[in-house]
Structures are given as structure tokens and as C-alpha cells.
C-alpha positions in Angstrom: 16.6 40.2 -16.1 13.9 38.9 -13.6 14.7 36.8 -11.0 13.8 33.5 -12.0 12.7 31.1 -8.8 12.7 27.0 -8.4 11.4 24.4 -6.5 13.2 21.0 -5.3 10.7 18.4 -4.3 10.1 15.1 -3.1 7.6 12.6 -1.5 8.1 14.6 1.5 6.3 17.2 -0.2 3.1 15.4 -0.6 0.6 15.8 -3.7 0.8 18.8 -5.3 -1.2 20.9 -7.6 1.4 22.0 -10.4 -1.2 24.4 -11.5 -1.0 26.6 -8.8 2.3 26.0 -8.5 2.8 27.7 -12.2 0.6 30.5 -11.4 2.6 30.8 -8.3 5.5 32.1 -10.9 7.8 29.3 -9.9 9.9 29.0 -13.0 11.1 25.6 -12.9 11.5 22.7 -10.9 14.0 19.8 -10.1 12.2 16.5 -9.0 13.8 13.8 -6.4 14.1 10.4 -8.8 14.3 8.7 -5.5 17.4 7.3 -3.2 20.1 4.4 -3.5 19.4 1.5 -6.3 15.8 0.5 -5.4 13.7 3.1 -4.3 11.6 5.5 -6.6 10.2 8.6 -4.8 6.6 7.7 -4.4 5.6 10.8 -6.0 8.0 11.1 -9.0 5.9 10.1 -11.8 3.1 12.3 -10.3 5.6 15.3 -9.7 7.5 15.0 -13.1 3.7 14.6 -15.5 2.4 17.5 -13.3 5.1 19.8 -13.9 5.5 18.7 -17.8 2.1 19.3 -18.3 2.2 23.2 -16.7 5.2 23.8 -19.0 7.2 24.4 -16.2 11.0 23.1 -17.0 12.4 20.6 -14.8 15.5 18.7 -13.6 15.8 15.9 -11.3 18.2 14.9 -8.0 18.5 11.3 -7.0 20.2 11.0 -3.2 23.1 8.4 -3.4 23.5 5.6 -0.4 26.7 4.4 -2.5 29.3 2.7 -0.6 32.2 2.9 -3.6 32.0 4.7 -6.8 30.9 2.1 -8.7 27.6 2.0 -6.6 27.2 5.6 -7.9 27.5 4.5 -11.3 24.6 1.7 -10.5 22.4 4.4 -9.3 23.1 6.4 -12.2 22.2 3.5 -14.1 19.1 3.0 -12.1 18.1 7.3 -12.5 18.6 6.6 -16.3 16.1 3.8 -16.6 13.3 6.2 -14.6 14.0 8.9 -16.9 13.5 6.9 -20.5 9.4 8.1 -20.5 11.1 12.1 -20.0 14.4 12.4 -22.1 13.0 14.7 -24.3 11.1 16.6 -21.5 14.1 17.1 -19.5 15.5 20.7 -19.3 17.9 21.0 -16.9 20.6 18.8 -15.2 20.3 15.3 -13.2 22.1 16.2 -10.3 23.9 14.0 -7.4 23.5 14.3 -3.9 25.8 13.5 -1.5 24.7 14.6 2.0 25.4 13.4 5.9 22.8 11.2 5.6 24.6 9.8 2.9 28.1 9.7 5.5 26.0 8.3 8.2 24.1 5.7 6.4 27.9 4.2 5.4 29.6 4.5 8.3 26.5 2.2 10.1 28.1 -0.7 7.1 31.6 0.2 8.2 32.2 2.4 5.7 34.1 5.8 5.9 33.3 8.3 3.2 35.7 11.4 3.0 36.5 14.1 0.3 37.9 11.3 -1.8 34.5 9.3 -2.0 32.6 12.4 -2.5 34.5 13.5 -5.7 35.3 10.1 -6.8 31.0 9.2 -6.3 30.1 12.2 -8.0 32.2 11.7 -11.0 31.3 8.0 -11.3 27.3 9.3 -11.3 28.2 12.2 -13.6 30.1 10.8 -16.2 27.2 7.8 -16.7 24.8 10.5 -16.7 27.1 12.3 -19.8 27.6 9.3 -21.6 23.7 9.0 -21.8 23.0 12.2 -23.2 22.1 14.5 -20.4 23.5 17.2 -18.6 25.0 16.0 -15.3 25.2 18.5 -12.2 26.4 18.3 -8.4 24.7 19.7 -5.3 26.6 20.4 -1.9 26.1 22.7 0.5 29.1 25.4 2.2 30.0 23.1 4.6 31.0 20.3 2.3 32.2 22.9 -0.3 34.9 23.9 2.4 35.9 19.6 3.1 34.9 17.8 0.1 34.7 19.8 -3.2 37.4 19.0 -5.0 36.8 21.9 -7.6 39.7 20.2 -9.9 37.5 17.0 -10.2 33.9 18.3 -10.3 34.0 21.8 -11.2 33.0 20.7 -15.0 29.6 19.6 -13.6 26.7 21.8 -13.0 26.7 23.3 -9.3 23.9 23.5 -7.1 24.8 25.2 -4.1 23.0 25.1 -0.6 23.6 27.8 1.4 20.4 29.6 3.3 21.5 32.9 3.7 20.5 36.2 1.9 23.7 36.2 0.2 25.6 33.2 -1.4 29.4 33.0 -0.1 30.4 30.9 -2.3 30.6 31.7 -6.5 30.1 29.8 -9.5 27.3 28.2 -9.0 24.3 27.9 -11.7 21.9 27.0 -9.2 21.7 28.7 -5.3 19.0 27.1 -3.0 18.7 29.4 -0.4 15.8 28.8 2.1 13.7 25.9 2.9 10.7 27.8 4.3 9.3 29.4 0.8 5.4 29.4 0.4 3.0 29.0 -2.4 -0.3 29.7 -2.2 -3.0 27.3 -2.7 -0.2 24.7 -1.3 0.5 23.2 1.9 3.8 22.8 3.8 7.3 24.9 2.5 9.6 24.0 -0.1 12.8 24.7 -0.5 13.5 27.3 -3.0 16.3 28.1 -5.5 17.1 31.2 -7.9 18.7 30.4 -11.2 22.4 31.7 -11.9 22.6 30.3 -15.3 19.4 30.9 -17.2 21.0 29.1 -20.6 20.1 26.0 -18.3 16.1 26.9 -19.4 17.2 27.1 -23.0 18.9 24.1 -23.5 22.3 26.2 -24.6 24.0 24.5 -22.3 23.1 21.3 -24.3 21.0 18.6 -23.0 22.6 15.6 -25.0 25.9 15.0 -25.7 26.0 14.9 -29.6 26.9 11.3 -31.2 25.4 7.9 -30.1 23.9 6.6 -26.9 22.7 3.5 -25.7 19.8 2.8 -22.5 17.7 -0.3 -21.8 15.4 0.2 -24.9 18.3 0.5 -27.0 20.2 2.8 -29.2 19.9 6.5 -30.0 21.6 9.3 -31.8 21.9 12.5 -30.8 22.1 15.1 -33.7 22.6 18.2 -31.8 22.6 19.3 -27.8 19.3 19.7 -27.9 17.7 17.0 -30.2 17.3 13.4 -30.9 16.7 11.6 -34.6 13.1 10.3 -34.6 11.0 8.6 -37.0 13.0 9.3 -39.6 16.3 8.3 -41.6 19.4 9.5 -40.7 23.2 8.9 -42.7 25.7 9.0 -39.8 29.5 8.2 -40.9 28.2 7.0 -44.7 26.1 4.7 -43.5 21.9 4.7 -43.2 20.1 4.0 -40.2 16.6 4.1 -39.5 15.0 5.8 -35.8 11.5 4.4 -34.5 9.3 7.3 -33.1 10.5 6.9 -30.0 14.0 7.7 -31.2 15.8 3.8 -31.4 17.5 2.3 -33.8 16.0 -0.3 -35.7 18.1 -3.3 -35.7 17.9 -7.0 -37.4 14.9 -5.5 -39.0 12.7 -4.8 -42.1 11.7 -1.1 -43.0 9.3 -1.0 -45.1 8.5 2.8 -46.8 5.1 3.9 -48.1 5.7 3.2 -51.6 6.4 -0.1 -51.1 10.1 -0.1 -50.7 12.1 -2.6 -48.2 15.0 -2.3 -46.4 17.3 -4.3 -43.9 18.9 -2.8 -41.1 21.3 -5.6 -39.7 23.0 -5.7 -36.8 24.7 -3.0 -36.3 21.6 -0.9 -37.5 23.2 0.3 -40.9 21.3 -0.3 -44.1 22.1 -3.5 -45.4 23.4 -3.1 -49.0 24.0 -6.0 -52.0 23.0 -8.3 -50.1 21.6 -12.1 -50.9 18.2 -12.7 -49.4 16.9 -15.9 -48.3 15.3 -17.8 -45.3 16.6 -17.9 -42.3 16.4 -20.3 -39.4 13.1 -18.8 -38.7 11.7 -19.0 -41.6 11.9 -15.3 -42.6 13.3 -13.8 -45.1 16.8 -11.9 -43.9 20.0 -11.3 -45.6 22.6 -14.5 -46.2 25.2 -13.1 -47.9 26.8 -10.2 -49.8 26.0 -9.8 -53.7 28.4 -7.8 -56.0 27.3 -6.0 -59.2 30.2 -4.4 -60.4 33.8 -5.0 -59.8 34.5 -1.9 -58.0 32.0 -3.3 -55.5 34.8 -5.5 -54.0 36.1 -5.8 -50.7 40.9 -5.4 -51.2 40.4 -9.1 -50.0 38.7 -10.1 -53.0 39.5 -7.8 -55.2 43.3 -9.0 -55.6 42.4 -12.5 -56.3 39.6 -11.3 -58.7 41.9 -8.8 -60.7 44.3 -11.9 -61.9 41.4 -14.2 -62.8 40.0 -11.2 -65.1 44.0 -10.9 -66.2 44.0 -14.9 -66.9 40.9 -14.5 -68.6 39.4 -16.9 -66.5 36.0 -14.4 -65.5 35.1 -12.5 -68.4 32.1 -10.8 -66.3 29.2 -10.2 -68.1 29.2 -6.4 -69.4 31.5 -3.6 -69.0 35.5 -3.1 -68.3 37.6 -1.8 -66.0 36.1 -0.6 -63.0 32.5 -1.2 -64.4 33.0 -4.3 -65.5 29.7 -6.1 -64.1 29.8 -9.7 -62.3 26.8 -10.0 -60.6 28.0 -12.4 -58.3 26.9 -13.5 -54.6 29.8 -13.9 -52.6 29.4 -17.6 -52.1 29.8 -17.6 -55.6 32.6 -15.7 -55.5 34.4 -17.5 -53.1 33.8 -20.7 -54.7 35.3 -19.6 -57.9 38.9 -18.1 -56.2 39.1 -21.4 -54.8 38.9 -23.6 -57.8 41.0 -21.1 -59.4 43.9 -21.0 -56.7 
């Protein structure tokens, strides 16, 4: 199989033309979301449209200045919010990185960051970056391999390795950046280049979500396989409906109404809302106020107990039907009110 080669940029790079950059052959690219909890690279929107737009996969790296883990976990958190607009453009890992600068920058606040802080930082940023659907990754370079990688701890991540050499000492790694002095033609300045190790990384076999439910500023979403999200569509998760705008969220505390004229509720929790009372609410629309029951098999064991012995005293004949289809067509204020006079 062909060598397949990368770029990693960043502001530092300046504006680039992703055209010649994909004529170039580059293969894919993994774009600096920016540094710390408040700073977006200047050209990440620019980098990340251009590159999108060329077909060229990409990734991103976001450069921690976190003190503890849990100021990994807020830059994850603040990664995840820049990549809502691209998380069904996103091919390959977000990846931490931990550098010297990264040492330095602490110890000026006091701070002393060892192997413990790197591994501990790293998982706090990766598992966030899991638990919203992506595929996390690491980057280090020999040096810190040898102090800091605790292999144990990390290992399950995706590994970038830095090492500019013409051959990588260390193994395992699905990404090798291996010079920063690469040229492209038509562009200005070098770049640092990587080769791919794991080309399932282009493919999304590696899985770019994490199947089952996840939740970001807009709201929540469902994964439905490693590689795709529900969308515009209806979807029955667990026995229960939900409903997915076309950007992929859950409606919630909503009507949904279908082409032929049918309407539906999605409550809370975003499930279809079933034999339910409708009425108006505080706002003067029309939303769901209580449950209603048609038949007796309908019934909730809390109910159903007291139900069964006023059908056994003869006290609620129901309307039509025996046994398990006998029919009440009952709200359940009604029903309530009726054990109670009855107790």
C-alpha cells in the first residue's frame, strides 16, 4: 500500500490554499483547535472548511495549558463546543498535546507537572472526548515517551508519535510525524509532516462515535453505529420513540407534526408521549396533563392492584370487554379519584 502523508497545522502556518494542498497528494490533515480554555486558533474555521471542502480527511489537536486534570476535562469541553459545526466531517482522532511549553507555562503558576499529570491530563481530555462520540488520541514525542507515557494508562488512545528521524524508534503508533521541514508547492513556509500507520483511521473502522447516546451544548444525540448519527428521522431506542431534527438532536417538550397531518409529543425525556390527556398549559399551549388508559392491561402494578378488586367488587364494570381487554377509558385523574372514594 502507498505511503499515505499528513499535515498538522496551525495559525502559525498562515492562510493556506487547501487546493494545492490536495493536489499536493497530502492525504489528510489534523487542524490545531486552538490552546488552553479560551483561545481558538485564528485560522481553524478557515483550515478545517478548506480542507472539508478538498475532501481531504481531517483530525484536530488542541494544546493543553491545564494545571489539574480537571482543567483538561474543561478544555475538552471547550474543543467539543468548536467542533459541533464538523462532527459528521470529522475523520480521525481529536488528539491532546501535552508539550514543555505546556511544563513551563505551569511551573511559571507554581505548578509542577510530572508523569503523573501527563497521564492523568490526557485521560481526563480523552475520556470527555469518548463520552461525546469521537475518537480520542494522544501525541508525545520520544523524549516524553521515555518519562511520561504511562502505556498502562494511555495506550487505549490513539498515538501520535513525534520523532524526526528516518526511522521511528518507538512502535505502536498509528500516527508518526517525522519532520518539520516538508514542502508543498504553490505554498509558503514548511509544515510538519506525518505518515499514517493505521489507515482504518481514514475509514472510520476504527469508529468515530461511540454507539449509544451523547449529549453537547445543543443537546442530545444518538449514535447508531461508529460511524453514524440518527438524523431527521425516527428512531425506537430501548422500546421507546424518539424523534432527531436534521441536525441530529433530539426533540424534547415538543410537537412533531408528520406530513399527513399526524401529531406527536415528545416530552421530556424525548420519548413519544403515549395515552396521554391533552390540555393547556401554563402557556397557553396545548401539551400533555396527564396519562389516559384505554384498556386494563394499560395499567401501571401501582394501579393495577387497586383496580383488579374494584372490578372483583363490581364496583367498575368498564365499558366493554373482560379480562385483560376489558376497556376503561379513563384519564388517570379519574382513576385516582375513583381508588380513593373506594378505599
Amino acid at each position: 500500500m502507498a505511503k499515505i502523508i499528513g499535515i498538522d497545522v496551525s495559525e502559525h502556518n498562515g492562510a493556506l490554499d487547501w487546493a494545492k494542498i490536495k493536489a499536493a497528494g497530502i492525504g489528510f490533515a489534523i487542524i490545531r483547535t486552538g490552546y488552553g480554555v479560551s483561545h481558538t486558533d485564528n485560522y481553524f474555521k478557515r483550515n478545517m472548511e478548506g480542507a472539508i471542502a478538498q475532501g481531504i480527511p481531517v483530525g484536530v489537536y488542541h494544546f493543553s495549558y491545564a494545571l489539574n486534570a480537571t482543567g483538561a476535562a474543561n478544555e475538552a469541553a471547550f474543543v467539543l463546543k468548536l467542533l459541533e459545526p464538523y462532527k459528521d466531517k470529522i475523520t480521525l482522532p481529536v488528539f491532546y498535546d501535552f508539550e514543555y511549553d505546556t511544563v513551563d507555562y505551569a511551573k511559571k503558576q507554581g505548578v509542577t507537572l510530572g508523569k503523573e499529570a501527563f497521564n492523568a491530563h490526557t485521560v481526563a481530555f480523552c475520556e470527555a472526548v469518548k463520552a461525546a462520540g469521537y475518537k480520542p488520541g494522544t501525541y508525545y514525542n520520544l523524549d516524553y515517551l521515555r518519562r511520561y507515557v504511562d502505556i498502562n494508562r494511555v495506550g487505549k488512545y490513539v498515538q501520535w508519535y513525534a520523532q524526526y528521524a528516518s526511522n521511528a524508534s518507538a512502535s505502536g503508533w498509528a500516527i508518526w510525524q517525522y519532520s518539520s521541514s516538508y514542502t508543498i508547492p504553490g505554498c509558503s513556509g514548511r509544515f510538519d509532516v506525518n505518515v499514517l500507520g493505521d489507515a482504518s483511521l481514514l475509514t472510520g473502522t476504527t469508529g468515530k462515535y461511540t454507539i449509544g447516546w451523547h449529549k453537547d451544548s445543543k443537546g442530545w444525540w444518538y449514535a447508531n453505529s461508529t460511524t453514524a448519527y440518527y438524523k431527521e428521522q425516527w428512531a425506537k431506542i430501548k422500546d421507546r420513540w424518539y424523534y432527531f431534527d436534521k441536525e441530529g438532536y433530539m426533540l424534547e417538550n415538543a410537537w412533531k407534526v408528520e406530513a399527513g397531518g399526524d401529531t406527536y409529543y415528545l416530552g421530556a425525556d424525548g420519548d413519544m408521549q403515549t395515552n396521554m390527556v391533552v390540555g393547556l398549559g401554563s402557556d397557553g399551549r396545548l401539551q400533555p396533563i396527564g396519562r389516559y388508559y384505554h384498556l386494563i392491561s394499560e395499567l401501571p402494578d401501582y394501579y393495577r392492584t387497586e383496580v383488579d378488586k374494584l372490578v372483583e367488587s363490581g364496583k367498575l364494570k368498564g365499558k366493554a370487554g373482560e379480562g385483560e381487554n376489558l376497556v376503561l377509558d379513563l384519564s388517570e385523574s379519574a382513576l385516582r379519584a375513583l381508588i380513593i372514594a373506594n378505599r
